[in-house]
N, C-alpha and C positions, 0 to 999 in steps of 0.2 A: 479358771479361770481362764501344734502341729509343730534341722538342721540342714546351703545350695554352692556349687563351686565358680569360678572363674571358668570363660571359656574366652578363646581368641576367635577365630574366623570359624565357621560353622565346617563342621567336620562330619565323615560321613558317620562314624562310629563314636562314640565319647569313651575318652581313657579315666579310667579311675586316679585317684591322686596314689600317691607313692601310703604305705602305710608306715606308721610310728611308734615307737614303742611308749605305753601310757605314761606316766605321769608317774613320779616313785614319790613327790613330797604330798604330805598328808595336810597340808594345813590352807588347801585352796589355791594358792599361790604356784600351780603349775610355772615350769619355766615355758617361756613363750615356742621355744621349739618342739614340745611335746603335746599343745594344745592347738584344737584346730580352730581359727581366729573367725571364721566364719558361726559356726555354734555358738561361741562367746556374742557376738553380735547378736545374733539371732535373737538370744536368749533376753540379755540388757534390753533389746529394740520392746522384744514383748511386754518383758513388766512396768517398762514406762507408758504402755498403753495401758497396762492395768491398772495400774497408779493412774493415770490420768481419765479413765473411766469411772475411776471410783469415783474421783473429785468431782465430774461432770453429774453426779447422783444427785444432788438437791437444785443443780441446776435447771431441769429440763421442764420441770413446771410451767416456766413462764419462759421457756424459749425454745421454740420449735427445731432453732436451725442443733441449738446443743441437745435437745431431744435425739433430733437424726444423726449425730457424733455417734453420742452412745451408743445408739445401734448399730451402726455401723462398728466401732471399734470389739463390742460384745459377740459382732457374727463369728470373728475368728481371733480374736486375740488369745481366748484358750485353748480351742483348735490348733492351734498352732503351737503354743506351748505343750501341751499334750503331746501332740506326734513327735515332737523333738522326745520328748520323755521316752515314748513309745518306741523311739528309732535308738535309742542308748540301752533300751531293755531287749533287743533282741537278741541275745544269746545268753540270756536267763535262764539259770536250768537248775535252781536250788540248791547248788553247792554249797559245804558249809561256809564257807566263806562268804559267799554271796549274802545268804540268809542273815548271819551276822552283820554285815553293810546293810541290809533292809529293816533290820530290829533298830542297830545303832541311829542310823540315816534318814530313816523313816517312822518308824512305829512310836521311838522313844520320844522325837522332838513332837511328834502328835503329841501323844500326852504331858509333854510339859505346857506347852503353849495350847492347848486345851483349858489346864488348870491356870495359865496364865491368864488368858482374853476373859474366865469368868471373874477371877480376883479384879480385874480391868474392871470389867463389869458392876460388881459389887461395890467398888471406890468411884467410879466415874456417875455412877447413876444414884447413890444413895441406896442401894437393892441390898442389904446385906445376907439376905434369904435365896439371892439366886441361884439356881441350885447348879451343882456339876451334873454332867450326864454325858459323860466320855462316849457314849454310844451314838451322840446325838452332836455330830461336829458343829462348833461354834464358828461363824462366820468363814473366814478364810482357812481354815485348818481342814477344810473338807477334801482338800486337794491331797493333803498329805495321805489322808483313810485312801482315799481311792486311790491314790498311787502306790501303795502298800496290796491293797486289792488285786490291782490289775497286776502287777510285778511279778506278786504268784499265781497269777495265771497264764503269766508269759509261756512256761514249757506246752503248755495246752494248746497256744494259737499256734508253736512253731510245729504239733503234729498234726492238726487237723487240716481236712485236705479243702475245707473252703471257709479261710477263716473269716474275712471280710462278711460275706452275703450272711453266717452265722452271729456276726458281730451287729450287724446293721436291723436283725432279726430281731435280737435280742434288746437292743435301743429301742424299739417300734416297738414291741412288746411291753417293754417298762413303762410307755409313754403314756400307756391306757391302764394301766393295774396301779390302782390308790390300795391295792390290799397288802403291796411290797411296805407300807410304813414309813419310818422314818430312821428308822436305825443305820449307822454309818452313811447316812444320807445316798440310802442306795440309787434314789431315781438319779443322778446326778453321778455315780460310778457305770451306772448302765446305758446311761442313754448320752454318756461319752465316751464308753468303751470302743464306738469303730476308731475312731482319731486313736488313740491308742495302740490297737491294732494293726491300723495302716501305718503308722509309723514304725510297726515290726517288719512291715512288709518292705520298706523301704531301701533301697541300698544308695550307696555313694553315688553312682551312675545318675538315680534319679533327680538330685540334687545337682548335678553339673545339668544336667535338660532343662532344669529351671531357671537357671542359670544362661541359657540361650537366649540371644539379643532377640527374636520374634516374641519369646514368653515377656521379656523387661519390656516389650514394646507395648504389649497387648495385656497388660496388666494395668498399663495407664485409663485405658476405656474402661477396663473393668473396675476399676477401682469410683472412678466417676457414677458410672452406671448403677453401682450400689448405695454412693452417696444419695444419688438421685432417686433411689427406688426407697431409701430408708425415710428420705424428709417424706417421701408421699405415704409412707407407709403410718409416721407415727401419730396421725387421728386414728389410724384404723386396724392396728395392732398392738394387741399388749406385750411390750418387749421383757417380758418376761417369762417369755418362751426361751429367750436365749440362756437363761438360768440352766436349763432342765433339771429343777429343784421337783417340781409338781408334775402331777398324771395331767390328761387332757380334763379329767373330769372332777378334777381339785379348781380347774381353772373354769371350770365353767362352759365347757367344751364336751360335743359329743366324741366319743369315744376314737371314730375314725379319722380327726382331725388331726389328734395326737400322732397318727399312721404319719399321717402326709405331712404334719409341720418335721416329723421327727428326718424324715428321710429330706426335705425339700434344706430344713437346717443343714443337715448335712453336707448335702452339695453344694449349697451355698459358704457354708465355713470352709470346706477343701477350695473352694475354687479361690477363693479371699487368701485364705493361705501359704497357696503359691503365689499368690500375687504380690502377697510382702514376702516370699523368701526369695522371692528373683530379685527384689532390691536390695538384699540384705548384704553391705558390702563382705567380700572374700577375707581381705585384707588388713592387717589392725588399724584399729581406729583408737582416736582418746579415752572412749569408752571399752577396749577389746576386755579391759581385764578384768572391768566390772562383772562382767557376764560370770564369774566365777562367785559371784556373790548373789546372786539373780534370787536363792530361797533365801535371803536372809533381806532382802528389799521386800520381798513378795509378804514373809512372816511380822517383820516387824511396821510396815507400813499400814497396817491393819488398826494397830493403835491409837496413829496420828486419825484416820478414817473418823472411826470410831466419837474420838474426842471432839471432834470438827464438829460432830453431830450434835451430841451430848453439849456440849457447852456453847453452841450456836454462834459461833464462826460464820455460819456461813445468813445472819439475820444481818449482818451489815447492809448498807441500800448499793454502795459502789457494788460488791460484789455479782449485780445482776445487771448491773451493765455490760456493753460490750465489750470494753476496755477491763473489768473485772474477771469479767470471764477469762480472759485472755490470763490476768493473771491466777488466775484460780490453778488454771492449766500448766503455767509453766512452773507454780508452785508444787503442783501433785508431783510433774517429771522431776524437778530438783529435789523432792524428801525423797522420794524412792533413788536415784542416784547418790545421793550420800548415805542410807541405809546399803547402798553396795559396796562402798568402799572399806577397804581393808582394817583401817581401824576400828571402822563397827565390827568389821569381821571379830575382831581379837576379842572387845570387851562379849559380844556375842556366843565364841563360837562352843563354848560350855554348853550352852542351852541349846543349840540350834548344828552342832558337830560335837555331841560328846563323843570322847572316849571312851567307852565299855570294854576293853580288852580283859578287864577284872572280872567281869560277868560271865565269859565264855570260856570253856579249855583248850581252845588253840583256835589257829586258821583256818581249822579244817583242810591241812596240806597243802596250803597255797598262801605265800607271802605276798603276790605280787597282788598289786591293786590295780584290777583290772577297770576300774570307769567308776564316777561317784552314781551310787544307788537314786539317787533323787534325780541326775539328770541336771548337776552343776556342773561335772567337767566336761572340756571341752574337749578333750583329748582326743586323736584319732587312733582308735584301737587298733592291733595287731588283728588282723583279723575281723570278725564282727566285732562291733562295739558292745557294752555289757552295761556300765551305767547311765542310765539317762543325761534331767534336771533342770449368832443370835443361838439361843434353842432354837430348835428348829420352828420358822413357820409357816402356813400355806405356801408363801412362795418365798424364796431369799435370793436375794443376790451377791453378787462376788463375784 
């Protein structure tokens, strides 16, 4: 559904920030000296654009200029989220401990909230027949398969000697093959795998470059430039390329188009990317702590989505005015904002941070918690960093 530093006066060399040791409490709630406030921002910043993209969904029918939001918000708001993921996963190497934070952190909250969104399903729609099919992620939960995906395939990209061009291959490849199916919603772990990857690639360094007042300068052009290229784009593109749910030829698209939107998406999501993490303030903000709750906004705001639809929220006449719009908007960022907060946290974090220490027979020789697997904490590691954070149809979005 792609973590940048403070710089003073331009220097010839960029110094890495001092590093810290992670985070030793288990329940989110890092103390703010062991968490690094700029990631938490990052993080919060992102899912109130997903949140607020989602909301913009029934929107764009009848209004051009929120038609071209969405696009624009969809080029990199996962891109972005992703390489953050990507950047907290590189130094993944299947440890037992590790693997148990990606079972507990990852694999299990999938299938609760799997089995959650169809019981949703069932009750919110009248469907009492709808069926599970845990292989076939339901709406927003496709994040969590793929990040479970890519995670263990993390030791893979730290050996191979050209992981990027290999990654981007493989994206471009899945873009044109409808015979990959539908199971764990692979076109959609493959053909976001480079963002993933690149964010393995990534070190502290590049994040203070971005962080360079030329990049915060020249982010403002680019940011326009895309707005501008997105309203003219939506007669004449289906923004639902930015999915990468479908092959090119699900969509109705020859084969080598899929090539060129898959690579062209690309660098357009990186380039966007940098352009919100150079504004991404360094320093805490009112929001810094949210960021610590960022899967539990992302998981449970899905519902309210959902409902909005289902129960027709959104057939009111104000709502499609300008002034509705407006609040439409600032309604999505406020739920998702209060699903971050700490007390959702608590009644949540059963379902969405279980404990499983009863399922496993030990650490696998390591007590310390090195980073959350999903890519919630912020933490600046000692070293490399370690942890991040419908049935299927022709095309979905999310």
């Amino acid at each position: 559904m792609l973590h940048v530093r403070n710089q003073r006066a331009p220097l010839p060399e960029v110094r890495a920030t001092k590093a810290v040791p992670p985070p030793t409490v288990t329940d989110g709630q890092a103390r703010a000296t062991s968490r690094d406030p700029f990631f938490d921002n990052a993080k919060y910043l992102a899912i109130v654009l997903v949140a607020i993209g989602h909301a913009w969904t029934p929107l764009r029918e009848d209004s051009r200029t929120a038609a071209a939001l969405y696009m624009f918000v969809y080029a990199f708001h996962m891109p972005a989220f992703i390489m953050i993921a990507g950047y907290f996963s590189r130094n993944f190497t299947a440890r037992p401990h590790q693997l148990k934070r990606l079972v507990s952190g990852v694999l299990v909250p999938y299938l609760i909230f799997g089995v959650a969104y169809v019981l949703f399903v069932r009750w919110g729609t009248d469907s009492p027949d709808y069926p599970f099919a845990l292989l076939d992620p339901y709406y927003l939960t496709w994040f969590l398969i793929a990040l479970f995906v890519w995670r263990l395939t993390a030791p893979l990209w730290n050996v191979v000697r050209w992981p990027m061009p290999i990654a981007l291959a493989i994206a471009a490849l899945a873009s044109f093959a409808p015979s990959l199916g539908d199971d764990l919603n692979i076109q959609r772990v493959l053909q976001f795998l480079p963002f993933f990857v690149l964010g393995m690639r990534l070190r502290p360094e590049h994040f203070e470059l971005a962080r360079r007042r030329e990049v915060r300068l020249a982010a403002l052009p680019v940011f326009l430039c895309a707005l501008a290229t997105a309203y003219w784009a939506v007669p004449r593109m289906d923004a639902s390329w930015f999915y990468r749910s479908s092959s090119a030829q699900e969509m109705g698209f020859e084969w080598w188009i899929g090539v060129v939107m898959s690579l062209a998406l690309f660098g357009c999501g990186l380039v966007l990317s940098v352009a919100f993490l150079s504004w991404v303030p360094r320093h805490r903000r009112w929001y810094t702590a949210l960021g610590a709750g960022t899967i539990y906004g992302y998981l449970l705001h899905g519902f309210v989505v959902k409902a909005s639809r289902w129960w027709e929220w959104y057939d009111a006449a104000w709502v499609h005015t300008p002034g509705g719009r407006v609040v439409v908007t600032a309604l999505g960022a406020l739920v998702v904002t209060l699903l971050c907060t700490a007390p959702v946290r608590r009644v949540f974090r059963c379902l969405v941070e279980p404990s499983l220490n009863w399922a496993f027979r030990g650490d696998g020789g390591s007590s310390r918690r090195e980073g959350d697997e999903r890519g919630e904490a912020g933490a600046t590691p000692r070293g490399n960093p370690e942890g991040p954070s419908g049935n299927r149809r022709p095309v979905k979005a999310g």
